[in-house]
C-alpha positions in Angstrom: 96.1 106.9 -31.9 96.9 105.1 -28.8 95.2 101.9 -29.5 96.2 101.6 -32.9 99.9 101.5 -31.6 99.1 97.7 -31.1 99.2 96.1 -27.6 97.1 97.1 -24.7 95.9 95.9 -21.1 93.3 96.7 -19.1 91.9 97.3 -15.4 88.5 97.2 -14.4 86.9 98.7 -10.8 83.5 98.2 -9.5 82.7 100.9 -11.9 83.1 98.8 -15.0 80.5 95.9 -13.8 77.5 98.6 -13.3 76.2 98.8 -16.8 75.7 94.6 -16.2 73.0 95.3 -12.9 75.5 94.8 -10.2 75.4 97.4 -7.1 78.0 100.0 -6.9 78.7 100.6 -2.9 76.1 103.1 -1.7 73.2 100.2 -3.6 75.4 97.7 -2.2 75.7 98.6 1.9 71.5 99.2 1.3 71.0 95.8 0.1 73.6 93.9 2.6 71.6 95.6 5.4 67.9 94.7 3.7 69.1 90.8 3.4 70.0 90.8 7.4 67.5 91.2 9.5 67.6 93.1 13.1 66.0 90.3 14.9 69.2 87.8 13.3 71.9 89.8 13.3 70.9 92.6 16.1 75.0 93.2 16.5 75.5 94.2 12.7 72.4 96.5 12.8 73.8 98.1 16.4 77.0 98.9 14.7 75.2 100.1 11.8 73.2 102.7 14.3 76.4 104.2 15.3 78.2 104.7 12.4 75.4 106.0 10.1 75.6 109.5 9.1 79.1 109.7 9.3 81.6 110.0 6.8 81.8 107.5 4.0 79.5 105.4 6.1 79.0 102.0 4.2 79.3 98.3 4.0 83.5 99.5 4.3 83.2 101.2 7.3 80.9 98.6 8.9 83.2 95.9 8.5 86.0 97.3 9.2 84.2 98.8 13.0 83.0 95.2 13.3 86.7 93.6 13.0 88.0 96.2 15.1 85.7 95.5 17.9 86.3 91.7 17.2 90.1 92.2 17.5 89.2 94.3 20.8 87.1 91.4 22.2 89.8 89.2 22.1 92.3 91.0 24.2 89.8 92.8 26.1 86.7 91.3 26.4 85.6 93.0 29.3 85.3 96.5 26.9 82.4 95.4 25.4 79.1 94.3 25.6 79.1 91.7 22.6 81.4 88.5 23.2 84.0 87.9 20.2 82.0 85.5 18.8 78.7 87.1 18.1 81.0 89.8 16.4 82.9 87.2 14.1 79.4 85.4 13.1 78.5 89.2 12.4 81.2 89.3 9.7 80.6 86.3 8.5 77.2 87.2 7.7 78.2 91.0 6.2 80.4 88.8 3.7 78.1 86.4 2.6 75.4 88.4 2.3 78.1 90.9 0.0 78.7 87.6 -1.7 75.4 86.8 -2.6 74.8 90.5 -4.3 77.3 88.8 -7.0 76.0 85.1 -7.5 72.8 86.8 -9.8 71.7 86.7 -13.4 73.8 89.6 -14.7 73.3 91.6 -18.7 76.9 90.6 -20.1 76.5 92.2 -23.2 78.6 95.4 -22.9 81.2 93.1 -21.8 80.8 90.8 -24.6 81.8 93.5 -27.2 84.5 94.6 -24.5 86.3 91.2 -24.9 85.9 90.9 -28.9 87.0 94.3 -29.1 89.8 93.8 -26.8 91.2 90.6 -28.8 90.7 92.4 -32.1 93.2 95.4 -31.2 95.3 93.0 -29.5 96.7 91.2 -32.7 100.2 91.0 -31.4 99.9 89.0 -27.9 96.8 88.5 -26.0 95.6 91.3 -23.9 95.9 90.9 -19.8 92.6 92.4 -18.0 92.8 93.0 -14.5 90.4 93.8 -12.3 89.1 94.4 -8.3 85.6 92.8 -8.9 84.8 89.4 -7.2 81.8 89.3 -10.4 81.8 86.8 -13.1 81.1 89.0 -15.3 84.2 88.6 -18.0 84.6 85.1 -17.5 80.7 84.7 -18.6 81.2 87.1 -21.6 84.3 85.5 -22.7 82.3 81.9 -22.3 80.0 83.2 -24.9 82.1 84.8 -27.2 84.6 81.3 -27.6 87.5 83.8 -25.8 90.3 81.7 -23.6 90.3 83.3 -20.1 93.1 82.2 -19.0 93.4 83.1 -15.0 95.5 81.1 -13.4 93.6 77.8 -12.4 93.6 74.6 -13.7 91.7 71.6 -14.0 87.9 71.1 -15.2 85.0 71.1 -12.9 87.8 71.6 -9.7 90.2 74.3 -10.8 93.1 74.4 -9.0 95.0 77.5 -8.3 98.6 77.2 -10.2 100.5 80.9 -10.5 102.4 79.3 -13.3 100.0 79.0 -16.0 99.4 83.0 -16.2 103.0 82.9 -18.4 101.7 80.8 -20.6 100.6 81.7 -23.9 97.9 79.9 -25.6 98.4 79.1 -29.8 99.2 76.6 -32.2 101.8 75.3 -34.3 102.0 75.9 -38.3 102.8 73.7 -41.0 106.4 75.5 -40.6 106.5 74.1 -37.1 106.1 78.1 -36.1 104.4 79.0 -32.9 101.3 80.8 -33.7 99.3 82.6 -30.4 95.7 82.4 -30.7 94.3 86.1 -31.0 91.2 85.2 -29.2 92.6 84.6 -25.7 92.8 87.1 -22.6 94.8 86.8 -19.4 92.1 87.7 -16.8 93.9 89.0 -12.9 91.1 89.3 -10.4 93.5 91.0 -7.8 90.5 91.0 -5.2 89.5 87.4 -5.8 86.6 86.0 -6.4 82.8 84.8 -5.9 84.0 81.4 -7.5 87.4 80.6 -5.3 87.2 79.0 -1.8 90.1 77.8 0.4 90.4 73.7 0.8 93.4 73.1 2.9 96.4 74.3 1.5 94.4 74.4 -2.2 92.5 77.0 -3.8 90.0 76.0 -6.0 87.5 77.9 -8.2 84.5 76.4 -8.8 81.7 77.0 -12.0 78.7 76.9 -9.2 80.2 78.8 -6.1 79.4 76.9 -2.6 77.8 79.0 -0.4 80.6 79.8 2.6 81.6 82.9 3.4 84.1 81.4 5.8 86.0 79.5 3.0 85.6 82.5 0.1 89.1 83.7 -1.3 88.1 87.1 -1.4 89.5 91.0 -0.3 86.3 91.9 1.8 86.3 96.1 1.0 87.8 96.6 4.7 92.0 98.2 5.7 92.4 94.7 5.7 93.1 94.1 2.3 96.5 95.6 2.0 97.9 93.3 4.7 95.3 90.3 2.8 96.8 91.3 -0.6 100.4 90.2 -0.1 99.2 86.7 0.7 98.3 84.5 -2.2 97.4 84.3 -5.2 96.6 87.9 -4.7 100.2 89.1 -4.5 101.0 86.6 -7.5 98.0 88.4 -9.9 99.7 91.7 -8.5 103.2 90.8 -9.7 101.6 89.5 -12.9 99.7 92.7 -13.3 102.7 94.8 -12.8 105.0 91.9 -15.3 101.9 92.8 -18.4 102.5 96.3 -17.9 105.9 96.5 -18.6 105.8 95.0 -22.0 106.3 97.2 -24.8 105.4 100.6 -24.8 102.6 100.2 -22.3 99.2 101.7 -22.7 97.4 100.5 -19.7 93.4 101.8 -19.6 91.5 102.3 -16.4 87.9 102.1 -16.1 85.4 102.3 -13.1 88.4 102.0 -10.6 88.4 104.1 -7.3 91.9 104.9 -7.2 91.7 104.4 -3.8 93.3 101.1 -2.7 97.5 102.0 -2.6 98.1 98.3 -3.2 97.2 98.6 -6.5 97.7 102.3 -6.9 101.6 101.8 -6.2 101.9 99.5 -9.3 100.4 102.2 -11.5 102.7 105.0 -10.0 105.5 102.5 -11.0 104.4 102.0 -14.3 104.0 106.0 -15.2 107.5 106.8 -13.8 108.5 104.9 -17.4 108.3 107.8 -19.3 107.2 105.6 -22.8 104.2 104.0 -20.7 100.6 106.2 -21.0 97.6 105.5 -18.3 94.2 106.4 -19.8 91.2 106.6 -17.0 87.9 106.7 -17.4 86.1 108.1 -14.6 83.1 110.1 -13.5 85.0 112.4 -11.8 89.0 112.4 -10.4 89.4 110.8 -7.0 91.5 109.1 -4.7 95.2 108.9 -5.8 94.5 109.5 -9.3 93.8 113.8 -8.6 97.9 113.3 -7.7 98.6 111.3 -11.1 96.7 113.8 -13.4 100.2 115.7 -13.1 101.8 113.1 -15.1 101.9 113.9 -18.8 101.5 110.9 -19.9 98.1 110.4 -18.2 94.9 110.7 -19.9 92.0 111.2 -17.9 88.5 111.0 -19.8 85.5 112.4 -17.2 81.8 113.1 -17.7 82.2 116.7 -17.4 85.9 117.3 -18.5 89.1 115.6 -19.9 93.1 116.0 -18.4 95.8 115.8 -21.3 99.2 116.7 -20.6 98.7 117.5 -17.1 96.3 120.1 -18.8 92.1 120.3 -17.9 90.1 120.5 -21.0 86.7 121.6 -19.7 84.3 120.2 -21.9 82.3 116.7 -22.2 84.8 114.1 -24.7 82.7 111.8 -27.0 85.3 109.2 -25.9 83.3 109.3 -22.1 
């Protein structure tokens, strides 16, 4: 009933890229660790040593000990045995070999049903997917499906970054000199950044083959960083855009494979329930993070494996929606 009330937007988490081949994090911190090897990188693997076995122990946690200690090195070097240096090369090579779990031959064909399904119930005005995965995944299956992605570059083979275009609205004009949108379009937000965007002085550029330099990447690594990294751009741009699409109308914005556990995007979500017309629909495994708070909205819609949440109410039962 929802979706036939017309428009629509969308935002996908790490969850929504599995079904294409690409690690979720427990696969993820495995594989980082298998690409560096002890005798190379002997200061990621000692952090490793101490922090596995704990709580939420992963390629998070690892990071975000390794720029701790950096941070300590530099005001305090005499604390610890590795000099700053070793520990930001250490980083460097955590966040390249993250990178490199992305730059693979992914399936795209879920996500190439997604994005024609997505411009069909989207008549009105093109629908705006957001998302927190650095993947190329939507970009790929809107290549192949003839969909405009528009996502706030310009340019050909050297996209520049330009915040402007994402208020544009690609169409045509009719023999009546009317404006016309084009159905098949999509307004992609990648609020993490991405594989293909790198820094070049004061540009940043996305590029169809990504170079490989983690240094340059325009990317939220998954470390407490990334709230301070998020209001820098164009991340806090494709935030403000995000929370600008959801305001439209009477917003129906659907979750899928998203965490609920980064605020900086959470915040914008609590805004846009506290309009009592806007609904949030998540699909999840199971409620976590900030959302077990939101499912006392009533207009949230949570859709789990094992049970559904409607009206602030638990339906205990599978949903042929999930």
């Amino acid at each position: 009933k929802l979706l036939t009330k017309g428009h629509f937007n969308l935002f996908l988490g790490a969850g929504a890229s599995a079904c294409a081949g690409l690690p979720m994090m427990a696969d993820l911190t495995a594989k980082v660790l298998s690409k560096l090897p002890i005798a190379d990188n002997p200061v990621v693997h000692d952090v490793w040593n101490r922090i596995e076995g704990m709580p939420a122990s992963n390629v998070e946690s690892l990071l975000s000990q390794l720029h701790f200690m950096a941070a300590v090195a530099e005001t305090n070097p005499e604390m610890l045995a590795a000099p700053k240096q070793e520990l930001v090369n250490a980083i460097h090579a955590v966040q390249e070999a993250i990178a490199e779990e992305f730059l693979v031959d992914v399936d795209i064909d879920a996500h190439r049903r997604l994005v024609n399904n997505v411009c069909r119930l989207n008549a009105t005005r093109p629908c705006t997917i957001a998302g927190s995965n650095y993947d190329l995944v939507i970009e790929q299956a809107c290549e192949a499906e003839g969909i405009w992605c528009l996502d706030g570059f310009v340019g050909t083979a050297k996209r520049r970054w330009a915040v402007d275009t994402l208020d544009l609205t690609v169409g045509s004009i009719d023999a009546k000199n009317r404006f016309r949108p084009r159905q098949k379009s999509v307004n992609y937000l990648k609020v993490h950044g991405s594989i293909s965007w790198t820094a070049e002085g004061d540009d940043i550029v996305a590029y169809a083959n990504p170079p490989a330099n983690a240094v340059a990447r325009r990317m939220i690594f998954p470390t407490p960083r990334k709230i301070a990294e998020s209001f820098g751009e164009p991340y806090s741009g494709l935030l403000r855009q995000f929370t600008k699409a959801n305001d439209i109308g009477n917003g129906l914005l659907i979750t899928v494979g998203f965490s609920y556990r980064d605020d900086h995007i959470v915040e914008p979500l609590r805004q846009f329930l506290s309009k009592g017309d806007h609904t949030l629909v998540a699909f999840v495994r199971e409620p976590a993070g900030a959302l077990t708070d939101l499912l006392a909205f009533r207009n949230v819609i949570c859709i789990a494996e094992d049970a559904s949440w409607i009206d602030g109410n638990r339906v205990d039962e599978s949903s042929s929606l999930w």
